[in-house]
DRENTORKOL-3810 file (N, C-alpha, C; in nm, 4 decimals):
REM DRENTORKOL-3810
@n.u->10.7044; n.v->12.6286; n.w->13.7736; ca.u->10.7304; ca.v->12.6190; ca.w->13.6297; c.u->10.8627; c.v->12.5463; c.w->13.6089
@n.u->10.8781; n.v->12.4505; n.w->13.5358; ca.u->10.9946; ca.v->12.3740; ca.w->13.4944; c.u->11.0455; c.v->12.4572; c.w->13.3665
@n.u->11.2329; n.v->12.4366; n.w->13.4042; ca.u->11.2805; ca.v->12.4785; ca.w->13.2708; c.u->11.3167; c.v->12.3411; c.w->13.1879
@n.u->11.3077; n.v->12.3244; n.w->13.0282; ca.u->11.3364; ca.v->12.2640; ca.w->12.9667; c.u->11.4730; c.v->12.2174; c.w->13.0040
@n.u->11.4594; n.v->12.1030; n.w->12.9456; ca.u->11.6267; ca.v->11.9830; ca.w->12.9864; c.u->11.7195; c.v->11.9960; c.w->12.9069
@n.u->11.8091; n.v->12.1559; n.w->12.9085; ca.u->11.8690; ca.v->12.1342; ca.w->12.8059; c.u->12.0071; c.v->12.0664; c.w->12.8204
@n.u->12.0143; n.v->11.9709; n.w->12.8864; ca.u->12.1097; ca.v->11.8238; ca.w->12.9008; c.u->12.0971; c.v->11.7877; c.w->12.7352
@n.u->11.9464; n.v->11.7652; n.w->12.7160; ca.u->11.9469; ca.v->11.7018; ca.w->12.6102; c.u->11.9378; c.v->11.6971; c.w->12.4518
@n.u->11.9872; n.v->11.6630; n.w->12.4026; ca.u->12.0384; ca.v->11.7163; ca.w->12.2757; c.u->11.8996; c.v->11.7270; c.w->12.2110
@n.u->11.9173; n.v->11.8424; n.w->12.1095; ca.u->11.8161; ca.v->11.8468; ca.w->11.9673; c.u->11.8707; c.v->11.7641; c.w->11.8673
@n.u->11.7380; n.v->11.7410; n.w->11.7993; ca.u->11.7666; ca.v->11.6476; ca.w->11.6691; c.u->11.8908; c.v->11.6769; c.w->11.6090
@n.u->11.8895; n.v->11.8062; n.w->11.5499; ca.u->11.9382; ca.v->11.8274; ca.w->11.4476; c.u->12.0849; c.v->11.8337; c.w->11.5063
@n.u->12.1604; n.v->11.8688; n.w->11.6308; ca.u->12.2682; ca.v->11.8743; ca.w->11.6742; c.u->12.3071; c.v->11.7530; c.w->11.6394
@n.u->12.2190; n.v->11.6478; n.w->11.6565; ca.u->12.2871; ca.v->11.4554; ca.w->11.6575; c.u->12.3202; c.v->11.4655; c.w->11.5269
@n.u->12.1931; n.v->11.5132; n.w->11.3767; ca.u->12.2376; ca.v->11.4422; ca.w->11.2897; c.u->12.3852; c.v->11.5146; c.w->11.2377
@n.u->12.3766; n.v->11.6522; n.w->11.3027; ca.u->12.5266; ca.v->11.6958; ca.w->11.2590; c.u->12.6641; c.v->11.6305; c.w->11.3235
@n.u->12.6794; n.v->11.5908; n.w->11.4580; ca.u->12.7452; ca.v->11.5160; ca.w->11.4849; c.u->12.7678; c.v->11.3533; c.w->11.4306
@n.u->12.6644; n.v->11.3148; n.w->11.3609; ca.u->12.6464; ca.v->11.1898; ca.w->11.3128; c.u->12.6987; c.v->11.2386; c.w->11.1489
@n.u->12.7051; n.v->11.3103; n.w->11.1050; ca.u->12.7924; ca.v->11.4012; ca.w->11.0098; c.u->12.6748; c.v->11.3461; c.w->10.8781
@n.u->12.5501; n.v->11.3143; n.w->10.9284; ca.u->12.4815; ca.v->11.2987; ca.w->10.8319; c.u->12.4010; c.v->11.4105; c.w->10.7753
@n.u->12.4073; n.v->11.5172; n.w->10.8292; ca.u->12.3775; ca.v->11.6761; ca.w->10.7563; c.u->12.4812; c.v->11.7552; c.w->10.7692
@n.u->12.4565; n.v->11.8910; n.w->10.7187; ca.u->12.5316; ca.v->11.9789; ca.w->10.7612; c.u->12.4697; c.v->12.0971; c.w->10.8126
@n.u->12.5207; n.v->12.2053; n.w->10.8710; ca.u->12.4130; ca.v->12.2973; ca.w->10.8927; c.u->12.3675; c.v->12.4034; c.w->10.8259
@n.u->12.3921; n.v->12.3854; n.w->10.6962; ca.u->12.2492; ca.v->12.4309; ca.w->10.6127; c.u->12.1941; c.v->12.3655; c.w->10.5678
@n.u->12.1613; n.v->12.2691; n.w->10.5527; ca.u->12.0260; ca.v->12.1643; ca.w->10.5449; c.u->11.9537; c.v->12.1971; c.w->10.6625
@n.u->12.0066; n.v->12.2134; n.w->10.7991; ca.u->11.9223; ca.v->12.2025; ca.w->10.9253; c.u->11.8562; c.v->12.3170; c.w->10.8913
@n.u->11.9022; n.v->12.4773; n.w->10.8913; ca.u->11.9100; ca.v->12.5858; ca.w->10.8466; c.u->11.7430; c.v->12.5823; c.w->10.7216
@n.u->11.7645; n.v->12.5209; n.w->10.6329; ca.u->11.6971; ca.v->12.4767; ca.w->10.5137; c.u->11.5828; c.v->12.4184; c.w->10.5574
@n.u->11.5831; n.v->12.3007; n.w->10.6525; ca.u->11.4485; ca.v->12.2286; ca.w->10.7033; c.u->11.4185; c.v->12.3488; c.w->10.7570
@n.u->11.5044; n.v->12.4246; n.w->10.8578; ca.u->11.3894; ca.v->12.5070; ca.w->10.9543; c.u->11.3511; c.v->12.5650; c.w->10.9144
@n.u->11.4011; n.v->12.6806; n.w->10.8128; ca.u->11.3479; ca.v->12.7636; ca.w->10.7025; c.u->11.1890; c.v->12.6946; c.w->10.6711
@n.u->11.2127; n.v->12.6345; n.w->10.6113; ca.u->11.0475; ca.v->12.4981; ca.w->10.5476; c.u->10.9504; c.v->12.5294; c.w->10.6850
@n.u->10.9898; n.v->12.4504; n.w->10.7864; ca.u->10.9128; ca.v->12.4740; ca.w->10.9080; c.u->10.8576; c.v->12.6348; c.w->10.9461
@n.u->10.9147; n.v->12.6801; n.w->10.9722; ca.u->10.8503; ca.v->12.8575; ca.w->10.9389; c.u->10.7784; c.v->12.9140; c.w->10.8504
@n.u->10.8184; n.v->12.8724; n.w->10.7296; ca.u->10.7306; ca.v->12.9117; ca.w->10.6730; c.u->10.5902; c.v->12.8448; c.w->10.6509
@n.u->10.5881; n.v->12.7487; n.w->10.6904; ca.u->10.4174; ca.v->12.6511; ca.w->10.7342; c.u->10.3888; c.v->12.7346; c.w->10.8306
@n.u->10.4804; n.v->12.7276; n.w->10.8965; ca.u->10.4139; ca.v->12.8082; ca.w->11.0314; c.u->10.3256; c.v->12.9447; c.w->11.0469
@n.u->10.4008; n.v->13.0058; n.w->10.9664; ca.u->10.3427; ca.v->13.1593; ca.w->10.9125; c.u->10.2468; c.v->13.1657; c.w->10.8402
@n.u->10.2605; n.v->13.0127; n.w->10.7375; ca.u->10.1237; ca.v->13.0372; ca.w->10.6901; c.u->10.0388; c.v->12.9525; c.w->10.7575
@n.u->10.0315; n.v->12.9762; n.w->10.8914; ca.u->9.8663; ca.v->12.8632; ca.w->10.8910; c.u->9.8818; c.v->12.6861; c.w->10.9275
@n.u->9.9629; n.v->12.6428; n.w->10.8495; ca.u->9.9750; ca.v->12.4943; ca.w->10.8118; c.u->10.0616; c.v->12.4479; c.w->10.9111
@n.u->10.0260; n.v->12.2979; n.w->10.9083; ca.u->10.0342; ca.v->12.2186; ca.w->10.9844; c.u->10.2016; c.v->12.1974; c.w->10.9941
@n.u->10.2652; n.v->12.2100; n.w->11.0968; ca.u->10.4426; ca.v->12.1933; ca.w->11.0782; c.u->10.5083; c.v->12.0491; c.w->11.1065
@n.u->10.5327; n.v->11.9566; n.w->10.9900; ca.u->10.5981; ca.v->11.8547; ca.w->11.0235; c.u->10.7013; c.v->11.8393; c.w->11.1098
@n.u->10.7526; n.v->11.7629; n.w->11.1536; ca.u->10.9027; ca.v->11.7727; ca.w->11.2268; c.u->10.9969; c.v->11.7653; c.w->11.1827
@n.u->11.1154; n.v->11.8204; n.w->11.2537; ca.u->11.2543; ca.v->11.8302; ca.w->11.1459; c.u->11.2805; c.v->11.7283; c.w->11.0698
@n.u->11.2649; n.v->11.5999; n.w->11.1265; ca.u->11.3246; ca.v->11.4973; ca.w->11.0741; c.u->11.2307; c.v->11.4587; c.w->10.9362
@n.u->11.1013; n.v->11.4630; n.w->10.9364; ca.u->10.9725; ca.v->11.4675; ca.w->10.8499; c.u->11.0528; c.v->11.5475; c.w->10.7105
@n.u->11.0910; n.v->11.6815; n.w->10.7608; ca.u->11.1236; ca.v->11.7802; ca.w->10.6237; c.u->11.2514; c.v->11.7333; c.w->10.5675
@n.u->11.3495; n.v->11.6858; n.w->10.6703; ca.u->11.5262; ca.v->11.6368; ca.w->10.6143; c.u->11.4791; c.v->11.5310; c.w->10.5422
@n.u->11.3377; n.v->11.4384; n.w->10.5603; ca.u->11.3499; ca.v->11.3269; ca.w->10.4268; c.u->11.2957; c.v->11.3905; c.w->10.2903
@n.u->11.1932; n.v->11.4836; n.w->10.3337; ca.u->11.1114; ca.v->11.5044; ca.w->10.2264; c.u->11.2188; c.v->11.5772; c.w->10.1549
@n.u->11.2966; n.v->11.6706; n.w->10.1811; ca.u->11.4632; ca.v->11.7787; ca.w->10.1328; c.u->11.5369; c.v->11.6402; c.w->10.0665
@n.u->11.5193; n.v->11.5244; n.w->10.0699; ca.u->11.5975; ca.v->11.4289; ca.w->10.0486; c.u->11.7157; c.v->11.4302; c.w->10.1231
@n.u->11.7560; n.v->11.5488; n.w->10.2429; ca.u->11.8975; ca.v->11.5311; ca.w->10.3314; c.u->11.9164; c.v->11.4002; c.w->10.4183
@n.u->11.7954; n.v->11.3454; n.w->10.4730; ca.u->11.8152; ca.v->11.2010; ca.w->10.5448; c.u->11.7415; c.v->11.1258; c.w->10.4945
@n.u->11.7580; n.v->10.9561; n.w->10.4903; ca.u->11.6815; ca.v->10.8850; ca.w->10.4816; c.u->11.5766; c.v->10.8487; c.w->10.5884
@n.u->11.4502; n.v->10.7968; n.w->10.6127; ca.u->11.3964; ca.v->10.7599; ca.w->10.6848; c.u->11.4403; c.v->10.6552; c.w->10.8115
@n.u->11.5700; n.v->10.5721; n.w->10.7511; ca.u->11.6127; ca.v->10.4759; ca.w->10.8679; c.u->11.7037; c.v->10.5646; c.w->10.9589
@n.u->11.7922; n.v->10.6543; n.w->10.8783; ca.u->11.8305; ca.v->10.7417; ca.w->10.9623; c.u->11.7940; c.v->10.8285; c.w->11.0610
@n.u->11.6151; n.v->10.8980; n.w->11.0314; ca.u->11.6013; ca.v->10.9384; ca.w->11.1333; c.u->11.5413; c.v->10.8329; c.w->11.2435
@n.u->11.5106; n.v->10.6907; n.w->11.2321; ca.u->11.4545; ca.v->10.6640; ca.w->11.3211; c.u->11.5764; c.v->10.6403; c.w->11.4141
@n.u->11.7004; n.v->10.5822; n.w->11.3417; ca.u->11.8354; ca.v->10.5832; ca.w->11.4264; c.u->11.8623; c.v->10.7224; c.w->11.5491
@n.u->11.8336; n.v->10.8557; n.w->11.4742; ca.u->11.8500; ca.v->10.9490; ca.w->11.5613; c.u->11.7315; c.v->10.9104; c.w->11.6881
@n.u->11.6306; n.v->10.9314; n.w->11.6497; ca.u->11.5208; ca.v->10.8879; ca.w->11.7660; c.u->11.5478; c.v->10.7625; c.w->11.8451
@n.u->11.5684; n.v->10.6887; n.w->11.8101; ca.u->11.6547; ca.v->10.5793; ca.w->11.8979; c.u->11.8087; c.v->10.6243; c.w->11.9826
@n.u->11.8754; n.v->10.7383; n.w->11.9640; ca.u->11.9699; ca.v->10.7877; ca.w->12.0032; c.u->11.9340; c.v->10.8626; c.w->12.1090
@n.u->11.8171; n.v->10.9587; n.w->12.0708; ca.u->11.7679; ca.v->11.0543; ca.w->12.1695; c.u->11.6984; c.v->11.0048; c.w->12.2903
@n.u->11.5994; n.v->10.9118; n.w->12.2263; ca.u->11.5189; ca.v->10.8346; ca.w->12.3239; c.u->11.5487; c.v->10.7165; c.w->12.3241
@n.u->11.6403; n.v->10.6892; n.w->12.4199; ca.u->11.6816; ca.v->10.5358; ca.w->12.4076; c.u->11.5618; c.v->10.4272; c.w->12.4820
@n.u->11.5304; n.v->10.3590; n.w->12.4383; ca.u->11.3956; ca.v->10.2676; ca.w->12.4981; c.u->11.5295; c.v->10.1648; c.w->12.6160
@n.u->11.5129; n.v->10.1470; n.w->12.7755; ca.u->11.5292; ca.v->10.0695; ca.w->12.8297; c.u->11.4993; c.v->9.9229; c.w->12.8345
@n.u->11.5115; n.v->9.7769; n.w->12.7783; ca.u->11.4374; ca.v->9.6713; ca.w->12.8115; c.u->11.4639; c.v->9.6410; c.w->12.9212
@n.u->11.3890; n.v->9.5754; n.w->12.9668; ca.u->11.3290; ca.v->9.4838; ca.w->13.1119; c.u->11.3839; c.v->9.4253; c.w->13.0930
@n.u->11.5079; n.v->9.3534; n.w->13.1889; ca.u->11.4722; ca.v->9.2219; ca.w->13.1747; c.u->11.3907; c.v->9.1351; c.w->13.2084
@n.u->11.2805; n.v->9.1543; n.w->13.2442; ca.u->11.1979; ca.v->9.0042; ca.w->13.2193; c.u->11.0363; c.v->9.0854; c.w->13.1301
@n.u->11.1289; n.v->9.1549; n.w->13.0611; ca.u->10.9902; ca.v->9.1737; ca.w->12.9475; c.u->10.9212; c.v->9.0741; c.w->12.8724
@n.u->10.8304; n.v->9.0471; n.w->12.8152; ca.u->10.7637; ca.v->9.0007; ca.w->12.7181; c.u->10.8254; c.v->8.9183; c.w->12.5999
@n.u->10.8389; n.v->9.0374; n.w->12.5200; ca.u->11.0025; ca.v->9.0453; ca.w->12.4208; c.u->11.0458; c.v->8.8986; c.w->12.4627
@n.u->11.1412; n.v->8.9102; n.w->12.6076; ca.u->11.2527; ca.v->8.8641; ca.w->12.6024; c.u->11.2091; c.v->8.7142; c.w->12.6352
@n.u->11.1120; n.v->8.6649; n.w->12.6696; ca.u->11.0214; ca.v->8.5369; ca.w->12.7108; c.u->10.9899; c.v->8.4838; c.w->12.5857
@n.u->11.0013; n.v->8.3623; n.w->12.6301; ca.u->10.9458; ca.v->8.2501; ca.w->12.5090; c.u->10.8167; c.v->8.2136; c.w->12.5536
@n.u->10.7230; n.v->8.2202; n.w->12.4726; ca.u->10.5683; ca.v->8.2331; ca.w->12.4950; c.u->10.5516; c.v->8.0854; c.w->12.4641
@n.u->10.5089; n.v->8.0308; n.w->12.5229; ca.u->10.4288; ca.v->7.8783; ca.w->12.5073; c.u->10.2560; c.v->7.8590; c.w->12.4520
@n.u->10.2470; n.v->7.7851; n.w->12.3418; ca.u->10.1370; ca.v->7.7983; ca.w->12.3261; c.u->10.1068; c.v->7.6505; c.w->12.3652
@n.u->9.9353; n.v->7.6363; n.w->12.3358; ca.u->9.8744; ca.v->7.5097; ca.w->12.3566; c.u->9.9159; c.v->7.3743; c.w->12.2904
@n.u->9.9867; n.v->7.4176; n.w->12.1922; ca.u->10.0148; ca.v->7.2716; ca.w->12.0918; c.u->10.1329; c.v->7.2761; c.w->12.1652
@n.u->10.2077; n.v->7.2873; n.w->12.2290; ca.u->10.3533; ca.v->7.2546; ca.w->12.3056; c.u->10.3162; c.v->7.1423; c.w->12.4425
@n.u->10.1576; n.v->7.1092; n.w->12.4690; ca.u->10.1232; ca.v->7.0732; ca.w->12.5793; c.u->10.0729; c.v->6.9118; c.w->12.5515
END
C-alpha cells in the first residue's frame, strides 16, 4: 500500500500562498463540497467552487494547476518543430 505524497502541496495551500484567497473562502468552498457530498451529488473540485463563490477567477486556477503540475517540454517535441508542409516543396 502506498502512502500519499504529502511533499506535495494542496490546491488550496498554493492559492493561499499566492495570497489569492484566504482561509475562509477555502473553509467556505469546502463547506459547499460537503455538503454535495452528504447529499448524494456530484462534488466539483475546489477550484470549480472558488470560481463559482466568485473567490478565483478561472485563469487563476488554471495558473495554480500549472504550479502543481508542472508539464515538462521535450526538447525535441512537436510544439517545438517547425512542421513543413507540401506547398514549401
Amino acid at each position: 500500500m502506498t502512502t500519499p505524497d504529502r511533499y506535495r502541496r494542496l490546491f488550496g495551500e498554493v492559492a493561499i500562498e499566492k495570497g489569492w484567497v484566504g482561509e475562509a473562502q477555502i473553509y467556505e468552498a469546502l463547506t459547499v463540497q460537503e455538503r454535495l457530498r452528504n447529499d448524494g451529488k456530484q462534488v466539483p473540485l475546489l477550484g470549480q467552487v472558488l470560481v463559482e463563490l466568485g473567490h478565483l477567477s478561472p485563469e487563476q486556477v488554471q495558473q495554480l494547476i500549472e504550479i502543481l503540475y508542472p508539464v515538462e517540454k521535450d526538447a525535441g517535441s512537436s510544439e517545438d518543430q517547425k512542421v513543413t508542409g507540401s506547398e514549401d516543396s
